[in-house]
N, C-alpha and C positions, 0 to 999 in steps of 0.2 A: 785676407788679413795677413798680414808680416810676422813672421812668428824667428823671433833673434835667439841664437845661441850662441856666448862668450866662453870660453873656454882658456886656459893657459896662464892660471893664476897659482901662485905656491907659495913657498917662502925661499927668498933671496939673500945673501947679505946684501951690506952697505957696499953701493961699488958695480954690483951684478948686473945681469938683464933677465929679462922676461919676453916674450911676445907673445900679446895677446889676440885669440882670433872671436871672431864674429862671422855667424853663418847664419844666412837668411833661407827661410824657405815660405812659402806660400804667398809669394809676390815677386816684383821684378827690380830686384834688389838698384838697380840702374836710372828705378824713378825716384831713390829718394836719397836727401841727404844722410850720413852717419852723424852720429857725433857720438863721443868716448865721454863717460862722466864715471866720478866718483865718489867715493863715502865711506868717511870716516869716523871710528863709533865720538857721538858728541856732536857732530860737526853737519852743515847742510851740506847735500850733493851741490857738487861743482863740476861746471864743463871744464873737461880738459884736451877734446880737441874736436875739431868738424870737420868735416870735408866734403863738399860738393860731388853731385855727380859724375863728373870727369873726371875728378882726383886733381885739378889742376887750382882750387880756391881751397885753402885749407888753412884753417887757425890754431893756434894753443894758447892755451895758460900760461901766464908770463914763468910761472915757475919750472913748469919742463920744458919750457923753450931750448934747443939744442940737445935734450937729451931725448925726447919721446919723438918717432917719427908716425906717420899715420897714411896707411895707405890702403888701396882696394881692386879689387876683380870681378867685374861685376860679370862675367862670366861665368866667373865661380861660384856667383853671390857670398862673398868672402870679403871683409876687410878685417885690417890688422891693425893693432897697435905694438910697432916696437917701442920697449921701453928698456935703456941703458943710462949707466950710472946712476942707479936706482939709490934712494936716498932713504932714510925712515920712514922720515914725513910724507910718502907716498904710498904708506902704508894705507890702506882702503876695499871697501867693493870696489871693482870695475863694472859697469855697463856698459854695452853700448845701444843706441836708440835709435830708428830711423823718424824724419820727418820728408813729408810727402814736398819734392821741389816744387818750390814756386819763384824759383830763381836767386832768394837769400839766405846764405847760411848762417846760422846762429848756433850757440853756445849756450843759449838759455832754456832751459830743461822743460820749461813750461809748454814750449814749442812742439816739442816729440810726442809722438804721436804711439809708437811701438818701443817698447821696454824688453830688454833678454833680464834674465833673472838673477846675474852677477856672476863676476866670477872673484877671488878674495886671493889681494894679494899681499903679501905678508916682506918686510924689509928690515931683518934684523939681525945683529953679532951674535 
């Protein structure tokens, strides 16, 4: 069983960065897709990025598009999320989740199979 740890959440201002990591262990981080979701108090989790096993298919949420990059080492069993030009309203938990490939990456939470326990990142003056 996949057992996720996120780590690399704090408080930021408006403008800053963060990069956040995800470390798997008790599987082969290499069979399965990531995806980065978040949560905000009030608000439902939402996917905010995915990427496939190779790192070469990878999506975002229209709203960090340009600013969040998402990438992985499965060597490492490691993926990241860079996150620059960090705004408020990205104030949230961070997860990240794996689901087991079967060749389609999604975005939708329902999907994911393995949950890390958040990591909480804070974006303010």
């Amino acid at each position: 069983q996949l057992h996720l740890v996120e780590s690399g959440g704090g408080l930021v201002q408006p403008g800053g960065s963060l990069k956040l990591s995800c470390v798997a262990s008790g599987g082969t981080l290499g069979h399965y897709i990531i995806g980065w979701f978040r949560q905000a108090p009030g608000k439902e989790r939402e996917g905010v990025s995915c990427i496939n096993i190779h790192g070469d298919n990878i999506e975002y949420l229209d709203s960090v598009k340009g600013r969040f990059t998402v990438s992985r080492d499965n060597a490492q069993s490691m993926v990241w999320l860079q996150m620059d030009n960090l705004k408020p309203e990205d104030t949230a938990v961070y997860y990240c989740a794996a689901l087991f490939d079967e060749g389609l990456i999604t975005m939708e939470a329902q999907w994911y199979e393995y949950w890390g326990q958040g990591t909480q990142v804070n974006v303010s003056s």
